[in-house]
C-alpha positions in Angstrom: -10.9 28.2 0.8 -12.6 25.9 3.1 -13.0 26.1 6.7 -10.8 22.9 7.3 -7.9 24.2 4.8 -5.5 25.0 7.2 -5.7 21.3 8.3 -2.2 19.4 6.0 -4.0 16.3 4.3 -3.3 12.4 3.5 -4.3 10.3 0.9 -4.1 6.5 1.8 -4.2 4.1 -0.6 -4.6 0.5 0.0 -3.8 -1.4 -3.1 -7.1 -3.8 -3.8 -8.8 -3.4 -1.0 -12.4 -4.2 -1.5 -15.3 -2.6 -0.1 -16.7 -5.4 1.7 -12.9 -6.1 3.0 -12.7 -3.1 4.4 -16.2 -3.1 6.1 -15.4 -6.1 7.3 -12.3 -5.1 8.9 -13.6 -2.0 10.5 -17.1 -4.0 12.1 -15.0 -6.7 13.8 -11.7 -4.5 14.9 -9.6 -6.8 13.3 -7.9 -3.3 11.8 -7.7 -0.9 15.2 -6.3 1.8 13.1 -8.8 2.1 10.1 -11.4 1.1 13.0 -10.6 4.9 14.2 -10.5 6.3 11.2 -13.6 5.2 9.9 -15.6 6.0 13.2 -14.3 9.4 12.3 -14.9 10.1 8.6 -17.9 9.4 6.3 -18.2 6.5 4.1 -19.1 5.4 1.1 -18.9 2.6 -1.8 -17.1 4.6 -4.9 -15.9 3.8 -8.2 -12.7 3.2 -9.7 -11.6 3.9 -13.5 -11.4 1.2 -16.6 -9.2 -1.0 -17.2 -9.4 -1.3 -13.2 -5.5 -2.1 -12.9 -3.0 -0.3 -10.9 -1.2 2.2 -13.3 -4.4 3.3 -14.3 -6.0 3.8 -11.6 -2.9 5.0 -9.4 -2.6 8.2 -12.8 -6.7 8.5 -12.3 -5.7 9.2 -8.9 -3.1 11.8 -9.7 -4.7 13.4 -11.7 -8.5 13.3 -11.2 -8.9 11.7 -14.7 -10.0 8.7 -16.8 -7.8 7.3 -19.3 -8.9 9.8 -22.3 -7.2 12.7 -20.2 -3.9 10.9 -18.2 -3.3 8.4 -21.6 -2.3 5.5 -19.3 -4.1 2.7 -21.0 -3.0 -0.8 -19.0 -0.8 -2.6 -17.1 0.9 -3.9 -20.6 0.1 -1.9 -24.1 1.7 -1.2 -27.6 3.2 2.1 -28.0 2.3 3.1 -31.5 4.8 6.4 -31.4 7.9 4.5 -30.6 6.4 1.5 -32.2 7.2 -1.1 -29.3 5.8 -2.5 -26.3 5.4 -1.2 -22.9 5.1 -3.4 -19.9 4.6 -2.1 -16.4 4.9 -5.3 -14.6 2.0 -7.9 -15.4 4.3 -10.3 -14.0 8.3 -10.9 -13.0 7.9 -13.7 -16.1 6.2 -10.5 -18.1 8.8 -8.3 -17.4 11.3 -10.6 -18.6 9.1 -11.4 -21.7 9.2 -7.8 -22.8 13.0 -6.9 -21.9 13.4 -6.9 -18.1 15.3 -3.3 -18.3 13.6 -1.7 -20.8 10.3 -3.0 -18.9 12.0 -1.4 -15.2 12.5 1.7 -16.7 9.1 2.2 -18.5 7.7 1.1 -15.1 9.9 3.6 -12.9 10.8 6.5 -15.0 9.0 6.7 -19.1 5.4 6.4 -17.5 5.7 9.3 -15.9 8.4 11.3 -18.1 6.7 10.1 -21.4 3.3 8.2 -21.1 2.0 10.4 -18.6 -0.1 12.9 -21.1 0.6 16.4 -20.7 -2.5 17.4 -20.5 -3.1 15.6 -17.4 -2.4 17.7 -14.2 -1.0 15.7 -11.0 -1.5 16.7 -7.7 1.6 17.3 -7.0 2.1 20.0 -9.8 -0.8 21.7 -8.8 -0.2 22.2 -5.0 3.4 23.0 -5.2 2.9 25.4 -7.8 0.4 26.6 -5.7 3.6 27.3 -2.9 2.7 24.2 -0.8 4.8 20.9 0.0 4.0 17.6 -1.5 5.0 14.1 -0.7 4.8 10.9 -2.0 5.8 7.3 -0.8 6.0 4.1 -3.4 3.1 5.4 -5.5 4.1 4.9 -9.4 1.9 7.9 -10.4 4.6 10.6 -8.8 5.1 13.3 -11.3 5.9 16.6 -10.1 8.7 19.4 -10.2 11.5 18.4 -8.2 14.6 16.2 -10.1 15.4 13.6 -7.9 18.6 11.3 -8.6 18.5 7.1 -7.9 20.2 5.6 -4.3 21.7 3.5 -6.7 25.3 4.5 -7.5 26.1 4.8 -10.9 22.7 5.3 -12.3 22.2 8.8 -13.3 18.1 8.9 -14.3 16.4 11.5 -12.6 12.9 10.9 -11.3 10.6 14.3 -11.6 8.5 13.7 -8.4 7.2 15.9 -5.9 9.8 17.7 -3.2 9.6 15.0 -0.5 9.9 11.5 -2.8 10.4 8.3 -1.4 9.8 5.3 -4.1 10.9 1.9 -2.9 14.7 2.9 -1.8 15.6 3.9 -5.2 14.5 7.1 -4.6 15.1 9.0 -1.1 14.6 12.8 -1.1 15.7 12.2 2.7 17.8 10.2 4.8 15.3 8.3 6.7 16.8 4.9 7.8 14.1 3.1 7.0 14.7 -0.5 5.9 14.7 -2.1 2.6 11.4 -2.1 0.8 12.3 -4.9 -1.7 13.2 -8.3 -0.5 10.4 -10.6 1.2 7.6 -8.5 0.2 5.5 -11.8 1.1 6.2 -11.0 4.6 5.5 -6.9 4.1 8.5 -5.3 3.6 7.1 -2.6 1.0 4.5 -1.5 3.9 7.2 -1.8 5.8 8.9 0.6 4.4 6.1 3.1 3.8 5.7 3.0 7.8 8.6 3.9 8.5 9.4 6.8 5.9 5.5 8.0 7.1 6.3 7.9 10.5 9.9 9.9 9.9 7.7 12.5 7.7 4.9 13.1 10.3 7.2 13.2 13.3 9.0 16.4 11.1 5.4 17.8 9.8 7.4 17.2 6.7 4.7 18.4 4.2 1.4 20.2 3.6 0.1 16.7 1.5 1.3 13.2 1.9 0.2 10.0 -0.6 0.8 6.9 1.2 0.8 4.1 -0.9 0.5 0.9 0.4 0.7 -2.1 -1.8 1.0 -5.2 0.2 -2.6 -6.4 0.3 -3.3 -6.4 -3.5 -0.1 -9.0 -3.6 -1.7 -11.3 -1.0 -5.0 -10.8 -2.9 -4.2 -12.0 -5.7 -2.4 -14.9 -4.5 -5.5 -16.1 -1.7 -8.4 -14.0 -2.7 -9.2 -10.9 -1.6 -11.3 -13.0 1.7 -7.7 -14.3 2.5 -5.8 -12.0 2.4 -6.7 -10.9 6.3 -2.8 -11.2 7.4 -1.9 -8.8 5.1 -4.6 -6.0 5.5 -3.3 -6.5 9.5 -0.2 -4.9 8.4 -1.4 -2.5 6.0 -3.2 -1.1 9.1 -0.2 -1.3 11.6 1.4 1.1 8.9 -2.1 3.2 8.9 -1.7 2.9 12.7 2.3 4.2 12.6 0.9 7.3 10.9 -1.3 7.6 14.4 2.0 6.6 16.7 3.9 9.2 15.2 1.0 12.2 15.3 1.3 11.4 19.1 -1.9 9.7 18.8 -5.1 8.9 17.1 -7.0 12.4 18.3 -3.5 14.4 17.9 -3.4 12.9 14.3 -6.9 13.9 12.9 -6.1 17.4 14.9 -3.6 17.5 12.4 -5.0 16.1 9.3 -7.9 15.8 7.4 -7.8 12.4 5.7 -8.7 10.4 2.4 -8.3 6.5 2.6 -9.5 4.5 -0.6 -8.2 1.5 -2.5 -7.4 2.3 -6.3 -9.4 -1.0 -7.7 -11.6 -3.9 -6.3 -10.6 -7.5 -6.7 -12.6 -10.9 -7.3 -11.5 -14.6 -7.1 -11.0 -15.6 -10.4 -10.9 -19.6 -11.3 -9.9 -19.6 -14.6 -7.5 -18.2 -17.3 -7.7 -17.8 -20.8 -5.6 -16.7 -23.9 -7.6 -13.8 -25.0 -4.7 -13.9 -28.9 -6.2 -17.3 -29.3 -9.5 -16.0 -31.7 -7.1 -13.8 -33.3 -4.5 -16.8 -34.2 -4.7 -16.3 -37.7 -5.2 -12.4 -38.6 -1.9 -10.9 -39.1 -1.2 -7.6 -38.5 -2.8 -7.5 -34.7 -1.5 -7.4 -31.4 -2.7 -8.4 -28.3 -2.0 -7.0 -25.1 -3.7 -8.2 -22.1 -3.1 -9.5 -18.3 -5.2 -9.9 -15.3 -9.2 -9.1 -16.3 -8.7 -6.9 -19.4 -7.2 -7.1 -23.0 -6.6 -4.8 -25.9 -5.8 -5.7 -29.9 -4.0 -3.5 -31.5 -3.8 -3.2 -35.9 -0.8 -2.9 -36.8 0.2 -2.1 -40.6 -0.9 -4.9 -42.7 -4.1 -5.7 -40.4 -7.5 -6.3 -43.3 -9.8 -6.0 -40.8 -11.5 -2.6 -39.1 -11.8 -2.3 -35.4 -15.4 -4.2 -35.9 -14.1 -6.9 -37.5 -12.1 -7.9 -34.9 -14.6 -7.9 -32.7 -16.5 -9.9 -34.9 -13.9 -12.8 -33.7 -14.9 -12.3 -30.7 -17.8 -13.0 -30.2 -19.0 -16.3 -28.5 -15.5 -16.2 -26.8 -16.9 -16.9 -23.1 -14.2 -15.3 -21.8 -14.9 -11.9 -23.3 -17.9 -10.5 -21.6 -17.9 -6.9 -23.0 -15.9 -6.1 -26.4 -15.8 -2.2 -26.9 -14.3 -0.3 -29.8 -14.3 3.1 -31.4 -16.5 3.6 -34.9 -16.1 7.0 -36.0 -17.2 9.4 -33.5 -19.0 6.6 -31.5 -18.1 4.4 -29.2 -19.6 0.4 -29.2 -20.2 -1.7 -26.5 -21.1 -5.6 -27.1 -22.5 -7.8 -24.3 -24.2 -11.1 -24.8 -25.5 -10.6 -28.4 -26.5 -6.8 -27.5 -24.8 -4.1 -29.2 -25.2 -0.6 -28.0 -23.7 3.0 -28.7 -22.0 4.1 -25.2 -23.2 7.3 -24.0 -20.3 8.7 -21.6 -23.2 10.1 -19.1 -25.4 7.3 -19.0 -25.5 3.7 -17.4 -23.8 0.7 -19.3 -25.4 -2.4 -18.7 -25.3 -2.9 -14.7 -21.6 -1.9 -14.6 -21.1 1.2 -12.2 -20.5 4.5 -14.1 -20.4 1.9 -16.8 -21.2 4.7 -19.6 -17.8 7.5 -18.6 -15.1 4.5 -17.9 -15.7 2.5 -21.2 -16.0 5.3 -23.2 -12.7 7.1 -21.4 -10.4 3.8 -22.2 -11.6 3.2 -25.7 -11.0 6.9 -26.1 -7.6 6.7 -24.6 -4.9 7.2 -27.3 -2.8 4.6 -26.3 -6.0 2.2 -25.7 -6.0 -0.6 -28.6 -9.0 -0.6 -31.1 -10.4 -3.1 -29.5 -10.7 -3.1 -25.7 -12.3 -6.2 -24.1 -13.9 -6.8 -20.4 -13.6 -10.4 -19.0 -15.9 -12.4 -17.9 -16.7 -13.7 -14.1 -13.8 -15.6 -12.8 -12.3 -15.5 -15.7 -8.5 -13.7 -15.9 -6.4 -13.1 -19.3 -3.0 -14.8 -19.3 -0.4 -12.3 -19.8 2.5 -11.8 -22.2 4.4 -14.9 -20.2 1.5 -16.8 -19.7 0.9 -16.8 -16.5 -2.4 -15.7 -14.3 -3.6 -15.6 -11.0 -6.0 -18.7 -11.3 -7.3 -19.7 -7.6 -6.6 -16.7 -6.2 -8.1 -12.7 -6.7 -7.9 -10.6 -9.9 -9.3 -7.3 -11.3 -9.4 -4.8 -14.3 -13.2 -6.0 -15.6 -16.1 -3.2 -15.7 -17.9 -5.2 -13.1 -19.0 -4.3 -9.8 -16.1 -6.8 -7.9 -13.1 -5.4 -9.7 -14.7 -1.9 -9.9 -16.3 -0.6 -6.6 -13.5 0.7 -3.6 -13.8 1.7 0.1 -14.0 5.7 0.1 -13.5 7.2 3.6 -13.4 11.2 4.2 -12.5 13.3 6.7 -11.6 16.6 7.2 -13.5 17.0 3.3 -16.9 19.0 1.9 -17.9 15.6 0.1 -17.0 11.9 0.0 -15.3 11.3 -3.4 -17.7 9.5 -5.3 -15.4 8.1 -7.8 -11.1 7.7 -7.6 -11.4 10.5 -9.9 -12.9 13.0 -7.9 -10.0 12.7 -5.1 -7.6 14.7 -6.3 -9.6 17.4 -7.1 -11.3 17.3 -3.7 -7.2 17.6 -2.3 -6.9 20.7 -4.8 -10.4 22.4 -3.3 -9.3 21.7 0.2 -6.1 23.5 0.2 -8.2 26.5 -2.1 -6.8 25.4 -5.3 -8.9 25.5 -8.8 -8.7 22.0 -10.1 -8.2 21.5 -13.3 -10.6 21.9 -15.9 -11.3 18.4 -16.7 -12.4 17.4 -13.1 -15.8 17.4 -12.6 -18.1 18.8 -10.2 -18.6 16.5 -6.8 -22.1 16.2 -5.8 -21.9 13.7 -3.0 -21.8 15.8 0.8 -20.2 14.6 3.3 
């Protein structure tokens, strides 16, 4: 165990924040709280995972692994055990394209009950087994030991989360008074919310780690661009800043806790939106599944053509910049003409830590055969046909969508990847991370 173990620790997650966003922010004091925080810690550029969307990334964070371990694939994908599709929320016009309950439910409960792989270890598991306390506000990647029933009365789905569990007012492991976290989220109600059930945990010392998740920014991003979205990073750092208030100050606060503060994912302005089924119009027996800057195509029974045939279609689409699929033991990477085997420890083009993330979500169980990177400014409609056109996207292996803020302190090393937080969390408190999680070379 570390020197700084007996410090309690908090992960803070800023949905979408880009790196030069957050630097930004921090040089000008526009964000007083993550100001402090960042002329405390040690900083660095890091990495995400692939497809750079949130229920990846947010299960890579969980669980210190790519796709190939945690088997989350997307933010929408074709479940080929149950033989249906799964839709996390692409879109409110998504969700109602795929079955709005089934899609709420899969969202909230089956992606961690059932899509979660097993052989994926969470955070939460690991330190409470180890005898400590875990908590958890809004993040969608919650699973842990404790059975948790709705707010809602009526509904009788339990959520297995850590012990303290707060997930947008549905579910409340304590009375906390804070407001609703659902209507005007334009205006920052799901921060909000994570404020004020932060600021009731930390006034109680209410746990020995604390994931706050705050998701506002990523909304505005994606409707103004991740360089207008300056309102709502304002907020996210008021509720960074309640977190302070309620330690009894910045310096009592980092007396307290040693700190983590990342984003999941990047984000870039995207201008236009294509329909990545379009090349595949006329080849039964696929499926495609894509939203935001990534897309998979499933076979289905009845499809003629191998994994490389469908790519074959693809090629020339300008909107697909990188095709990958899975040939045997192999994985294949296609990029302007070039094909190349992808070697998990080597570089990929000029995409950072290209070689492990394409080679983790084409290995991915759940992936589909084919998994496809989009181009620059370019975004994938989604199941309802709607995009983000004019205003910020992500998911792509590039640099934009790929790259996050990574701030330490309190921690041996700076995480040099998302991946690498959670085990840093495990070796802070003196845990063994799990054997998948590999070693951190980057001191802090």
């Amino acid at each position: 165990m570390n020197e700084t173990a007996s410090k309690k620790a908090i992960l803070i997650v800023i949905d979408g924040l880009t790196p030069s966003v957050f630097e930004a922010a921090v040089d000008d004091g526009r964000a007083p709280a993550l100001s402090f925080l960042a002329q405390h810690g040690q900083y660095a550029r890091a990495v995400s995972t692939f497809p750079s969307l949130t229920p990846v990334c947010l299960s890579s964070l969980a669980t210190g692994a790519h796709p190939d371990v945690h088997h989350i694939p997307h933010l929408v994908w074709y479940d080929r055990e149950r033989e249906r599709l799964v839709e996390y929320g692409s879109s409110f016009a998504a969700l109602r394209a795929a079955g709005m309950a089934r899609s709420i439910l899969d969202a909230i409960i089956n992606m961690n009950r059932l899509h979660l792989s097993r052989g994926a270890v969470t955070v939460y598991e690991a330190l409470e087994d180890a005898g400590l306390t875990t908590a958890a506000i809004n993040i969608t990647c919650y699973r842990g030991r404790t059975r948790h029933l709705p707010t809602l009365r009526g509904v009788a789905i339990p959520a297995y989360g850590p012990r303290r569990f707060f997930f947008y007012n549905l579910f409340e492991s304590d009375p906390t008074g804070a407001p609703l976290a659902v209507f005007g989220r334009a205006q920052g109600s799901i921060d909000g919310y994570a404020a004020a059930v932060g600021r009731w945990l930390v006034t109680r010392d209410g746990f020995d780690f604390l994931v706050y998740y705050l998701p506002d920014y990523d909304f505005a991003s994606h409707v103004y661009g991740p360089d207008g979205a300056f309102e709502a990073l304002a907020r996210s750092d008021a509720a960074v800043g309640a977190l302070l208030d309620a330690a009894g100050g910045p310096e009592e606060f980092l007396e307290r806790y040693a700190v983590i503060l990342c984003s999941d994912h990047g984000q870039t302005r995207v201008e236009g939106s294509a329909q990545l089924q379009s090349a595949l119009a006329n080849v039964p027996g696929t499926l495609v599944t894509a939203s935001n800057r990534a897309g998979m195509i499933y076979r289905l029974p009845g499809c003629k053509l191998e994994a490389r045939g469908l790519a074959d279609l693809l090629e020339g689409d300008p909107a697909a910049e990188t095709i990958l699929f899975g040939e045997g033991d192999e994985v294949i990477a296609r990029r302007d003409g070039e094909e190349v085997t992808v070697d998990r420890d080597a570089p990929l083009f000029d995409y950072p830590d290209g070689g492990a993330r394409a080679w983790a979500a084409v290995r991915n169980p759940n992936a589909g055969d084919v998994v496809v990177s989009a181009a620059p400014g370019i975004e994938f409609a989604d199941l309802a046909g709607r995009h983000h056109a004019g205003g910020g996207s992500h998911g792509s292996l590039r640099r934009g969508d790929s790259e996050v803020p990574m701030l330490a302190i309190g921690f041996d090393a700076v995480p040099e990847s998302i991946v690498d937080v959670a085990p840093a969390v495990l070796r802070h408190f003196g845990v063994e991370p799990p054997s998948y999680a590999r070693a951190l070379s980057r001191a802090a």
